[in-house]
MOPAC internal coordinates of N, CA, C and O (Angstrom, degrees):
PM7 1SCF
backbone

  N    0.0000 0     0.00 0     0.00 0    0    0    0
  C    1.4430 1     0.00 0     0.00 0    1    0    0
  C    1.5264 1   111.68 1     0.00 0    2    1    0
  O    1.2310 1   117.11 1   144.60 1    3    2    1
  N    1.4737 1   123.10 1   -35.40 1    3    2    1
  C    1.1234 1   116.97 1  -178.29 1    5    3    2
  C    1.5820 1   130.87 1   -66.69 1    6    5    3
  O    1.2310 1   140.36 1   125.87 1    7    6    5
  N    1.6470 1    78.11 1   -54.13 1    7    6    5
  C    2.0002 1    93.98 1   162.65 1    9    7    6
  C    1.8862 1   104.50 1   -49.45 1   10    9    7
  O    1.2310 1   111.19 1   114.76 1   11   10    9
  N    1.0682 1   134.18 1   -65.24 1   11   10    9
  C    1.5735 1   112.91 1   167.55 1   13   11   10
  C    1.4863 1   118.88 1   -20.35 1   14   13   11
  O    1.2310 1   125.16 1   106.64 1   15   14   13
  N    1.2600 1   107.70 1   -73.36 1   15   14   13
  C    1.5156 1   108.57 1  -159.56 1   17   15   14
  C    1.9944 1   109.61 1   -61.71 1   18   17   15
  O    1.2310 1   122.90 1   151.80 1   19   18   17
  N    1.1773 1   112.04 1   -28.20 1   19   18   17
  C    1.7565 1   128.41 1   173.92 1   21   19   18
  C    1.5614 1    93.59 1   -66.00 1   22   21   19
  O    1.2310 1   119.12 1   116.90 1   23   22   21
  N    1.4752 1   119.28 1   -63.10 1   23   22   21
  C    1.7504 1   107.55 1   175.06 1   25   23   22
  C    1.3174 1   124.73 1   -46.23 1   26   25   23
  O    1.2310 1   122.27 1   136.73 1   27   26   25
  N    1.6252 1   113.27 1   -43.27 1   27   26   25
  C    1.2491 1   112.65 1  -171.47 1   29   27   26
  C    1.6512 1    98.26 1   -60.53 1   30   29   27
  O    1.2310 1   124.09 1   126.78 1   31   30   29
  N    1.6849 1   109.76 1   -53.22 1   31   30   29
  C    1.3409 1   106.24 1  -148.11 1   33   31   30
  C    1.6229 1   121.44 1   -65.47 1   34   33   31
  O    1.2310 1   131.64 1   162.79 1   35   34   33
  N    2.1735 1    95.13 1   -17.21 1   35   34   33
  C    1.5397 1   106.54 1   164.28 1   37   35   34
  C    1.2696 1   129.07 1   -75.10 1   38   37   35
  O    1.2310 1   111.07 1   178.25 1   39   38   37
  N    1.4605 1   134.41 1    -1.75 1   39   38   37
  C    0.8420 1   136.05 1   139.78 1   41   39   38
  C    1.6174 1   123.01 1    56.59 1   42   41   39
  O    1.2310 1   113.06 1   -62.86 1   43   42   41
  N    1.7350 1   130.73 1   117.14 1   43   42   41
  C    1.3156 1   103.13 1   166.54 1   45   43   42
  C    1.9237 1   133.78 1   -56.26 1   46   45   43
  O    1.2310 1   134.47 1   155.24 1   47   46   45
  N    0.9991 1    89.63 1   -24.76 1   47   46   45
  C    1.7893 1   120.70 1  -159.70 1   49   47   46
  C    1.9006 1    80.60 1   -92.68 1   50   49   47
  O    1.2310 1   106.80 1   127.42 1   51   50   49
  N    0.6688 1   142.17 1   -52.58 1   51   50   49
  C    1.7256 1   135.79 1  -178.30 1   53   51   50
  C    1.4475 1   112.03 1   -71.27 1   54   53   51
  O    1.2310 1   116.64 1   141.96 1   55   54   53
  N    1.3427 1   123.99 1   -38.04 1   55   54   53
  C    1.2012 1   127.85 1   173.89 1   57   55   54
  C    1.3920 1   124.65 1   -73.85 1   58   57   55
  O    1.2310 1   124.56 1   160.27 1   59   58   57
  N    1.2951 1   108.85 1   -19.73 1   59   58   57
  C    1.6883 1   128.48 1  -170.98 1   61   59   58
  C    2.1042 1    97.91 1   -99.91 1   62   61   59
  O    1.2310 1   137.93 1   135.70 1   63   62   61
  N    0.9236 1    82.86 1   -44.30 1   63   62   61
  C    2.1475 1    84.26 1   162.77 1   65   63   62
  C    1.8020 1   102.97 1   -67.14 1   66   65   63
  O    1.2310 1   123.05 1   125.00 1   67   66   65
  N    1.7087 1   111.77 1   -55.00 1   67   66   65
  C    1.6902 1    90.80 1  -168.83 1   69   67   66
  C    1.0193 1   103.86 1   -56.79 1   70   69   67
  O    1.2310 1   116.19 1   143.57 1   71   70   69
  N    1.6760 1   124.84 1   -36.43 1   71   70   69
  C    1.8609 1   118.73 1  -164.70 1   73   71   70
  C    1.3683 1   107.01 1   -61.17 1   74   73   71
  O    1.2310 1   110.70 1   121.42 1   75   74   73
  N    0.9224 1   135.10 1   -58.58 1   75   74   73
  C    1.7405 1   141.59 1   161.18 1   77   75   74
  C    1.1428 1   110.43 1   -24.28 1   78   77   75
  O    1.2310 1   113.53 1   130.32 1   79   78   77
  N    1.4682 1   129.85 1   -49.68 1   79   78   77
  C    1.5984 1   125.28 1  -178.14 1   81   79   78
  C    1.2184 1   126.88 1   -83.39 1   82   81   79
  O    1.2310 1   127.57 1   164.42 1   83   82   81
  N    1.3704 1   103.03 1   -15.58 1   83   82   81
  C    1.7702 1   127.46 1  -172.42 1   85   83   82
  C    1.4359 1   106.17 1   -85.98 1   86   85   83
  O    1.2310 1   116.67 1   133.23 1   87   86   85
  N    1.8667 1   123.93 1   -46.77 1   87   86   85
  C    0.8992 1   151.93 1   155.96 1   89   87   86
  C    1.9155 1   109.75 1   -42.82 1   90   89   87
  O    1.2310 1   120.54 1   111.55 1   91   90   89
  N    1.1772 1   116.58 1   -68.45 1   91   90   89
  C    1.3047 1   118.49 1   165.80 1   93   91   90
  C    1.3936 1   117.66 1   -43.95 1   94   93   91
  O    1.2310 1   121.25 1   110.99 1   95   94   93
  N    1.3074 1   115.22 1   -69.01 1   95   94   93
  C    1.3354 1   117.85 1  -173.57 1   97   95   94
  C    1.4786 1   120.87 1   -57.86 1   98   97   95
  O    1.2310 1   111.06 1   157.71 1   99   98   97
  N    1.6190 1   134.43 1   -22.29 1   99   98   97
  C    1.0672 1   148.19 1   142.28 1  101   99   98
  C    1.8664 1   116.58 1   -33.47 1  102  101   99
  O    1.2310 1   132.16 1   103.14 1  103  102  101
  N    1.9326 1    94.11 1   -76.86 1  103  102  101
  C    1.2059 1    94.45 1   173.72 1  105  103  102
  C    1.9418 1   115.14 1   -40.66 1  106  105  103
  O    1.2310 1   124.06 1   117.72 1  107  106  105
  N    1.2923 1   109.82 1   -62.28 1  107  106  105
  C    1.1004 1   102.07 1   171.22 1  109  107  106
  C    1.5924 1   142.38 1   -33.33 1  110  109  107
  O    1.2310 1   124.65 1   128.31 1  111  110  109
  N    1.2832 1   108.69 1   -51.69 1  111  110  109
  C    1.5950 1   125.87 1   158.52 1  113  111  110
  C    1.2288 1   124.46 1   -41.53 1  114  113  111
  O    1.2310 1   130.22 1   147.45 1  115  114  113
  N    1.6144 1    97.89 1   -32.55 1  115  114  113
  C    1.6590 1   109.16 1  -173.63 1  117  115  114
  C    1.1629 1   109.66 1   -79.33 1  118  117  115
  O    1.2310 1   116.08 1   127.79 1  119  118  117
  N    1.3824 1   125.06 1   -52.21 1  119  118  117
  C    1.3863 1   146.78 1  -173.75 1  121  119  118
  C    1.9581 1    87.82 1   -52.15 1  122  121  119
  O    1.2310 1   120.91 1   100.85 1  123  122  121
  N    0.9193 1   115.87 1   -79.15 1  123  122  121
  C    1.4992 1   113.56 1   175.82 1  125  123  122
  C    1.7085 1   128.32 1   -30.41 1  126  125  123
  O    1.2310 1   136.14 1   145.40 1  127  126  125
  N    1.4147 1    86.36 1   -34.60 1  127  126  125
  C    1.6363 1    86.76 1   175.04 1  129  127  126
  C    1.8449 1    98.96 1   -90.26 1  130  129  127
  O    1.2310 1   121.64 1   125.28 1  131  130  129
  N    1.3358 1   114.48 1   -54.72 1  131  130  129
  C    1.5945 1    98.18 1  -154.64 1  133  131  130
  C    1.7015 1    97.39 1   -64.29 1  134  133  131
  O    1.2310 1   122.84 1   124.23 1  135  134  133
  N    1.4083 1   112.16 1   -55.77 1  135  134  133
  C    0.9959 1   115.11 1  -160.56 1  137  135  134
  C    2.1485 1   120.53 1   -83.59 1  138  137  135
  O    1.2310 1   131.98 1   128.89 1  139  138  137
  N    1.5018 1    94.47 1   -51.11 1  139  138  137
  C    1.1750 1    90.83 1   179.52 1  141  139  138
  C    1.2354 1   152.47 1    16.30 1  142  141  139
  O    1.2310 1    98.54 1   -14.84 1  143  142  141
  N    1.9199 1   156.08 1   165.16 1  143  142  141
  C    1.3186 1   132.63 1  -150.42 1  145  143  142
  C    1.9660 1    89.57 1  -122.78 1  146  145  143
  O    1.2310 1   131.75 1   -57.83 1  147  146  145
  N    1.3038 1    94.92 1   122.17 1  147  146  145
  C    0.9488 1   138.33 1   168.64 1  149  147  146
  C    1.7140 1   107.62 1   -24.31 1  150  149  147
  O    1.2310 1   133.96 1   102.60 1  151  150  149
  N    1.5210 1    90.61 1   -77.40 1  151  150  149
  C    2.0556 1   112.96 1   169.93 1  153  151  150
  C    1.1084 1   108.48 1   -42.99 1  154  153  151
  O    1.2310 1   113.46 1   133.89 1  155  154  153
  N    1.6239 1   129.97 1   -46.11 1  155  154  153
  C    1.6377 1   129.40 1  -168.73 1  157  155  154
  C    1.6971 1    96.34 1    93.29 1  158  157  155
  O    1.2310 1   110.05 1   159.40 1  159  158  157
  N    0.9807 1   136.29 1   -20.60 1  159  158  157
  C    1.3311 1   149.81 1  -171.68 1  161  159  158
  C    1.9472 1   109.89 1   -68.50 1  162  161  159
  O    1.2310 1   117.35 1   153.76 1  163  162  161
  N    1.4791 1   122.65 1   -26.24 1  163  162  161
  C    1.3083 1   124.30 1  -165.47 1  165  163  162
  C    1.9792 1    85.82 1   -80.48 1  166  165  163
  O    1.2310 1   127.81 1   -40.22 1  167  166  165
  N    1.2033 1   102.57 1   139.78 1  167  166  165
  C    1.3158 1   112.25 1   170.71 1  169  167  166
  C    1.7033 1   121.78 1   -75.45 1  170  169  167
  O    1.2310 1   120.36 1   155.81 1  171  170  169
  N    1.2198 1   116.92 1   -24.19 1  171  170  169
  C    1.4696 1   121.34 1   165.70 1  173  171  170
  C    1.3217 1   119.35 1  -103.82 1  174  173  171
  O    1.2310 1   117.71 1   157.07 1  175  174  173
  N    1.3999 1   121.97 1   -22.93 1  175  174  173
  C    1.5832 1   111.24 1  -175.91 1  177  175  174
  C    1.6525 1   106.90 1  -130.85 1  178  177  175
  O    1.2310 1   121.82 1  -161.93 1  179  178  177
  N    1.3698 1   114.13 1    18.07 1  179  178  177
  C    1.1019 1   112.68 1   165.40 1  181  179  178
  C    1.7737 1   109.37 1  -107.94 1  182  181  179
  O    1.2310 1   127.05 1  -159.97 1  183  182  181
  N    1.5823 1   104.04 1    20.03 1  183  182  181
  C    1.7406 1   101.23 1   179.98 1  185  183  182
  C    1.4799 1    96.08 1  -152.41 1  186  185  183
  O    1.2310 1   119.93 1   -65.45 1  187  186  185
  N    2.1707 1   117.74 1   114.55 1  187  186  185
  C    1.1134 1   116.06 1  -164.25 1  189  187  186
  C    1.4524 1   126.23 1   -65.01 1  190  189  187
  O    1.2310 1   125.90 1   176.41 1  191  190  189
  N    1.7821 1   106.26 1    -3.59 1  191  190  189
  C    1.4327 1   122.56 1  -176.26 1  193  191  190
  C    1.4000 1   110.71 1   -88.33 1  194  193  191
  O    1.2310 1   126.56 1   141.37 1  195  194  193
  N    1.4218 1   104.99 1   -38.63 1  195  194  193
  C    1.6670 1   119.46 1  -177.73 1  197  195  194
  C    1.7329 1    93.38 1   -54.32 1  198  197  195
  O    1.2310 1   118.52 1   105.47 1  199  198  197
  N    0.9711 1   120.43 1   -74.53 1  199  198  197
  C    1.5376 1   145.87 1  -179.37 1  201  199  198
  C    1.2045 1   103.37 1   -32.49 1  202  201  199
  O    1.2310 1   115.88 1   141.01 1  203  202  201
  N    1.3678 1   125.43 1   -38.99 1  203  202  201
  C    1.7177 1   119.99 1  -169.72 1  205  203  202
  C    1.1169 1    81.42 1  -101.18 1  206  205  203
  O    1.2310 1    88.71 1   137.17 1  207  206  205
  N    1.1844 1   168.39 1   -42.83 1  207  206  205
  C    1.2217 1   149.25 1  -134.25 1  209  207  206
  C    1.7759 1   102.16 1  -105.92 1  210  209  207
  O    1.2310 1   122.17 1   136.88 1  211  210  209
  N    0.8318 1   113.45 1   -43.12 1  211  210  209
  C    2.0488 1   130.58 1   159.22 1  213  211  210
  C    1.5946 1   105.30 1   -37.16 1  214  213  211
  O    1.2310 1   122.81 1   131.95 1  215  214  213
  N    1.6501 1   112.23 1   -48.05 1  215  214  213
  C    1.4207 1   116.27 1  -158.27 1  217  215  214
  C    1.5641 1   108.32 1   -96.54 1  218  217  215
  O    1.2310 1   127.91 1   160.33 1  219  218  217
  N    1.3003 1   102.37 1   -19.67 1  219  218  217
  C    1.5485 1   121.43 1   147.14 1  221  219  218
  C    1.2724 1   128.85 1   -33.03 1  222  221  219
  O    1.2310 1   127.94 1    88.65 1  223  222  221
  N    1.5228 1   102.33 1   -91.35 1  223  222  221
  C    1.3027 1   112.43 1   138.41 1  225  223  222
  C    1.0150 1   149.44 1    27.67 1  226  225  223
  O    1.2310 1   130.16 1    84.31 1  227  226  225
  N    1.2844 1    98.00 1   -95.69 1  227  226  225
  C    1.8207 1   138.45 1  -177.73 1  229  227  226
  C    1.8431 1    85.96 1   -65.31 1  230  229  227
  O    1.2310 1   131.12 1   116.03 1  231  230  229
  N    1.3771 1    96.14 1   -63.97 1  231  230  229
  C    1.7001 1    87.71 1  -168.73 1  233  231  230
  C    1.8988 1   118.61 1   -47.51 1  234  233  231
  O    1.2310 1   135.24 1   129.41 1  235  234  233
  N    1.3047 1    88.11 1   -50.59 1  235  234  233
  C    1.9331 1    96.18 1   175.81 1  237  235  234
  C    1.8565 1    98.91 1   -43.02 1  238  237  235
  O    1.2310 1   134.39 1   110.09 1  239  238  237
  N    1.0866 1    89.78 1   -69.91 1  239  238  237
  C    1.6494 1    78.77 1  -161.81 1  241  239  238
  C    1.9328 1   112.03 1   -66.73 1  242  241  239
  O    1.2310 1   118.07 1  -174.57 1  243  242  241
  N    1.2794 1   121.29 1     5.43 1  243  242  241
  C    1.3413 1   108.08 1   166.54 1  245  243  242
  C    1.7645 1    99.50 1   -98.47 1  246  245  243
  O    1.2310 1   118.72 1  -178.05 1  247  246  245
  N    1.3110 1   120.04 1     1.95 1  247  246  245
  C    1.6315 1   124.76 1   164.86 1  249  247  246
  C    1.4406 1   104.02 1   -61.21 1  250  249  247
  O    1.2310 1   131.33 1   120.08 1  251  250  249
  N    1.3823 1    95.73 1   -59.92 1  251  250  249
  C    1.9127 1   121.46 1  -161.73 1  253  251  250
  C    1.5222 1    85.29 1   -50.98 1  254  253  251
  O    1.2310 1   122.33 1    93.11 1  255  254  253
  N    1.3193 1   113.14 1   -86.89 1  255  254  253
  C    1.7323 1   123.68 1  -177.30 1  257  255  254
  C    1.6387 1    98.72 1   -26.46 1  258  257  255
  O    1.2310 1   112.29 1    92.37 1  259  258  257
  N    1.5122 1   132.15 1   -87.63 1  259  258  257
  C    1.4209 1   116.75 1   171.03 1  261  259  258
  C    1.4301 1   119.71 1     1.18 1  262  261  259
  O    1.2310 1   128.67 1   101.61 1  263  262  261
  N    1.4663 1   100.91 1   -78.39 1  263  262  261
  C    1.1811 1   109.49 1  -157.61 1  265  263  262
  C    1.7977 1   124.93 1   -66.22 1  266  265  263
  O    1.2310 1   115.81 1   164.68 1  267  266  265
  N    1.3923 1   125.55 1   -15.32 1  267  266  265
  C    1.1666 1   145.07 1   110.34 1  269  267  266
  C    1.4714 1   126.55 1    36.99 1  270  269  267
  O    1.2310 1   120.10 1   180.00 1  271  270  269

């Protein structure tokens, strides 16, 4: 019974949203490391959490749009 409910909850359609957010939040991280603000002063890429959490984000809603 358990293994059911872990299949259901992995899902193609759930797994294809985490990859998008996992994917985002990476991109994001990255952007923070290569590029990031110098001053510490930029509110999204001068904080490596702000940045993953933005690229997060960004990824969810290019899921949403996908999914469309």
């Amino acid at each position: 019974m358990e293994k059911l409910r872990i299949r259901e909850l992995a899902g193609k359609k759930n797994l294809t949203k985490l990859a998008f957010i996992a994917v985002g939040g990476a991109l994001g991280y990255a952007y923070y490391h290569f590029i990031g603000c110098a001053s510490g002063t930029c509110p999204i890429t001068g904080n490596p959490y702000a940045s993953t959490l933005y690229g997060g984000l960004v990824g969810f809603a290019l899921w949403m749009i996908k999914e469309d």
